[in-house]
C-alpha positions as CSV (number, residue, x, y, z in Angstrom):
1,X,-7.2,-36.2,-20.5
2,X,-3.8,-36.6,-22.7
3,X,-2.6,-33.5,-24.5
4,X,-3.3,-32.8,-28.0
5,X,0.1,-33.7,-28.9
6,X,0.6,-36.7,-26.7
7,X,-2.6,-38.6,-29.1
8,X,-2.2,-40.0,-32.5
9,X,-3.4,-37.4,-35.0
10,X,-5.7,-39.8,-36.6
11,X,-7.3,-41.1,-33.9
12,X,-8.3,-37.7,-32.8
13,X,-12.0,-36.8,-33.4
14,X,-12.0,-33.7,-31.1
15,X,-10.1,-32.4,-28.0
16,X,-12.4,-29.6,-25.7
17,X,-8.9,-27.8,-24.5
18,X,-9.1,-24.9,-22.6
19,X,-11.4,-22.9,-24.2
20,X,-13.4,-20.3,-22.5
21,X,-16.9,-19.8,-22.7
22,X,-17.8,-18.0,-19.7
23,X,-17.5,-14.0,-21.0
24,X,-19.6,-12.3,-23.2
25,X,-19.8,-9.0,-24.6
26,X,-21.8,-6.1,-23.4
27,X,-25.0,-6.4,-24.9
28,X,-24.5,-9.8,-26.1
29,X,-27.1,-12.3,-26.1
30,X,-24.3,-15.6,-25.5
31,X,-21.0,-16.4,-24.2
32,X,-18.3,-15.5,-26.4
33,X,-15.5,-18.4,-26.3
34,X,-12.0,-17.1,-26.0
35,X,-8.9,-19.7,-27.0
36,X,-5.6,-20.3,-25.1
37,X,-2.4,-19.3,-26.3
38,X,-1.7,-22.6,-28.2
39,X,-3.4,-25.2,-29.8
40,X,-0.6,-27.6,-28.9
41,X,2.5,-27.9,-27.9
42,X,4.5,-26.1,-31.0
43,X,1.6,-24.6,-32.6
44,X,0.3,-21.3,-31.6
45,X,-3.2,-19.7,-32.1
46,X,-1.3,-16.8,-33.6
47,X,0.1,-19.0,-36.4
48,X,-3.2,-20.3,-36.8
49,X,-4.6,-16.6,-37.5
50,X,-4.8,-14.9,-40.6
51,X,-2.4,-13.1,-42.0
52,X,-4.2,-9.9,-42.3
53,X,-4.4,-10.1,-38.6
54,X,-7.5,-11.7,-38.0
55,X,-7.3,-14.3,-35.3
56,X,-8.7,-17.7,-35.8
57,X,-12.1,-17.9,-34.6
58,X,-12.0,-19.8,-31.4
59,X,-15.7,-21.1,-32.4
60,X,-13.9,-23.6,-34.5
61,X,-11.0,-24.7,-31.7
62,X,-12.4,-28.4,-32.3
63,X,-11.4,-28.2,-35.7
64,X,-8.0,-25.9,-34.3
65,X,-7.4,-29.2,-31.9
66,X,-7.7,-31.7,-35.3
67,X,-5.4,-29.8,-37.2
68,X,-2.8,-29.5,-34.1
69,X,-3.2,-33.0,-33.7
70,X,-2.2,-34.0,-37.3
71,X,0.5,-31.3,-36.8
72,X,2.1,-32.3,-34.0
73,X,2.1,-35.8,-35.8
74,X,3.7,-34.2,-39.1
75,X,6.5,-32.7,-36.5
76,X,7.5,-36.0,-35.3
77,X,8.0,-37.9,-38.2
78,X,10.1,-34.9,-39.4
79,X,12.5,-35.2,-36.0
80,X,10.7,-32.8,-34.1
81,X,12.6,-29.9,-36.6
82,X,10.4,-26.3,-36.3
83,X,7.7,-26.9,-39.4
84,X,6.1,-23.2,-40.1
85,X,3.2,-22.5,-41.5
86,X,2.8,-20.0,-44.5
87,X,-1.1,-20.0,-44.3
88,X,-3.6,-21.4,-42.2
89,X,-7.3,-19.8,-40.9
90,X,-8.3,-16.8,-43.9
91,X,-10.7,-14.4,-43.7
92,X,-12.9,-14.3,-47.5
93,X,-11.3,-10.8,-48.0
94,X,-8.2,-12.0,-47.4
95,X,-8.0,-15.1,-49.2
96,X,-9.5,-13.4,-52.5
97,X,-6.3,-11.1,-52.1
98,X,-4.1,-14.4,-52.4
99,X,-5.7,-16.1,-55.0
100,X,-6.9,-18.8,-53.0
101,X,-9.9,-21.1,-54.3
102,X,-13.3,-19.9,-53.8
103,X,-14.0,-23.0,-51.7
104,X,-11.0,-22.5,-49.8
105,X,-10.8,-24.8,-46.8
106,X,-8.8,-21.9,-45.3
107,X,-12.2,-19.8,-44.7
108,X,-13.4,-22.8,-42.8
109,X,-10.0,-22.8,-40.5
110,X,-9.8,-26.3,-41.8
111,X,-6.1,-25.8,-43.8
112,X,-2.7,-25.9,-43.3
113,X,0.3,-25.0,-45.5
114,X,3.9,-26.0,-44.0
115,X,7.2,-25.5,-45.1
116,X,9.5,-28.3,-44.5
117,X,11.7,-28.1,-41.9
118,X,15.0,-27.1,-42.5
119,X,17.4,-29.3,-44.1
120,X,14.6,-31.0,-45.5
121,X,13.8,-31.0,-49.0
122,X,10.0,-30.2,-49.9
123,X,9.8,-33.9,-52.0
124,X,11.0,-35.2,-49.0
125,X,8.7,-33.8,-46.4
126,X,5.8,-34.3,-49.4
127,X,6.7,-37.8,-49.0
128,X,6.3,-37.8,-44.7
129,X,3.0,-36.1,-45.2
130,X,1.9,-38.3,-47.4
131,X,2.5,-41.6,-44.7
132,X,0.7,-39.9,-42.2
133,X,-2.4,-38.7,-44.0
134,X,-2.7,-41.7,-46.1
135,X,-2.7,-43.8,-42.6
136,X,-6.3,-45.6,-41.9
137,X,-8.5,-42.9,-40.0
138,X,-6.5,-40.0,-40.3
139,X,-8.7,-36.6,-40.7
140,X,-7.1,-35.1,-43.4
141,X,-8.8,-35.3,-46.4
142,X,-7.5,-32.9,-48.1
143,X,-3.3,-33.4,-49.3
144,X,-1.6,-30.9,-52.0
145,X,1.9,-31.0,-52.9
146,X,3.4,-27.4,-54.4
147,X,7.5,-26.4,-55.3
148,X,8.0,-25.2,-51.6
149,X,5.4,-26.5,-49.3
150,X,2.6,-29.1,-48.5
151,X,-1.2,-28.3,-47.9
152,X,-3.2,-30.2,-45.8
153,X,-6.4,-29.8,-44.6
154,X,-9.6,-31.8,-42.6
155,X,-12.7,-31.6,-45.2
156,X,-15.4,-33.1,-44.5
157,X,-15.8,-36.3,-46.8
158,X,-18.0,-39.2,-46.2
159,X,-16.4,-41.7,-48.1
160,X,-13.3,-42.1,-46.4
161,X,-10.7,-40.5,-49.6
162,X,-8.2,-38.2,-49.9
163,X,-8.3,-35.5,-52.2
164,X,-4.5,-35.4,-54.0
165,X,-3.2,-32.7,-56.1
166,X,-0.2,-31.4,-57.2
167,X,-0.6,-27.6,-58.5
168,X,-3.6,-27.6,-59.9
169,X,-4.1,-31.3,-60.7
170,X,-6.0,-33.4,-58.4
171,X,-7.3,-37.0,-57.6
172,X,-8.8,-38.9,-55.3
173,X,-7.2,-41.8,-53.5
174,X,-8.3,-44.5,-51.0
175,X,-6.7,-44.3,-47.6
176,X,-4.4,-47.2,-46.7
C-alpha cells in the first residue's frame, strides 16, 4: 500500500498505518492502540498533540492519516518549504483556555492551523490552500483564513460544501 504522502489528499478516504492494537492496559477490558512516530512523511504525531501536552488520541489515526494526507498535499504546492502547525488535536480544557469555538473541530482531532512557509506571504499560501481544498473530493470541509495562518479542518458534511470564513465571517461554497 502507497504512503500517506505518496496519495492525492483528496482522494484519501482512510489509510490503516501502522497502528498498534495489540497492548492493553492492566486491567483493561480491550486493546489500547498506540500510533507511530509520524503520521506522514513531515508531520509528526507530536505536532499533532495538544499543546498542553496531551497526545493526539491514536483512536482517531484515520482521521490523523486524512489530515496528513491533505497536509502533505498543502506542502507540495508550497515547494515542499517546512509548513508548522500552531494548533492541531485540543483537549476541551485546553481549547476553552484559547478561546476556541465550543464546537471546535480541534476536540474532534479533525483541525489544522498552519503558518505559511517562510518567504511566503499568508494571502499567498490562503490562496494555495484554497486550490487544494476547493478541488472535487477533497476532505476538507472546513477552510478559514486569519492575519497569520490558514485553518483547515475534515468535518463531516453531507452535502459536499465548504465552510469559508475569514475571522469570524463565514459562508458556504460549492466545491469545484
Amino acid at each position: 500500500m502507497p504512503s500517506v504522502a505518496s496519495l492525492n489528499a483528496c482522494d484519501i478516504v482512510s489509510q490503516p498505518g501502522s497502528v498498534n492494537r495489540s497492548s492493553a492496559p492492566q486491567g483493561s477490558t480491550g486493546p489500547t492502540p498506540t500510533l507511530p512516530d509520524r503520521a506522514s512523511p513531515h508531520l509528526s504525531f507530536a505536532e499533532l498533540a495538544c499543546k498542553d501536552g496531551t497526545p493526539y488520541p491514536a483512536e482517531w489515526f484515520d482521521r490523523a492519516a486524512i489530515l496528513a494526507g491533505v497536509f502533505e498535499q498543502i506542502r507540495a504546492a508550497c515547494g515542499d518549504k517546512p509548513i508548522t502547525i500552531g494548533s492541531a488535536y485540543r483537549t476541551p480544557e485546553h481549547n476553552a483556555r484559547v478561546g476556541g469555538s465550543k464546537r471546535s473541530q480541534h476536540c474532534e482531532g479533525r483541525a489544522l492551523d498552519l503558518y505559511p512557509p517562510a518567504g511566503m506571504s499568508p494571502l499567498e499560501f490562503y490562496k494555495r490552500v484554497r486550490r487544494i481544498v476547493l478541488a472535487k473530493g477533497c476532505p476538507v470541509h472546513g477552510l478559514g483564513r486569519y492575519p497569520r495562518f490558514v485553518h483547515i479542518d475534515i468535518r463531516e458534511r453531507a452535502d459536499g460544501r465548504v465552510t469559508v470564513w475569514s475571522g469570524t465571517r463565514a459562508w458556504a461554497e460549492m466545491q469545484g
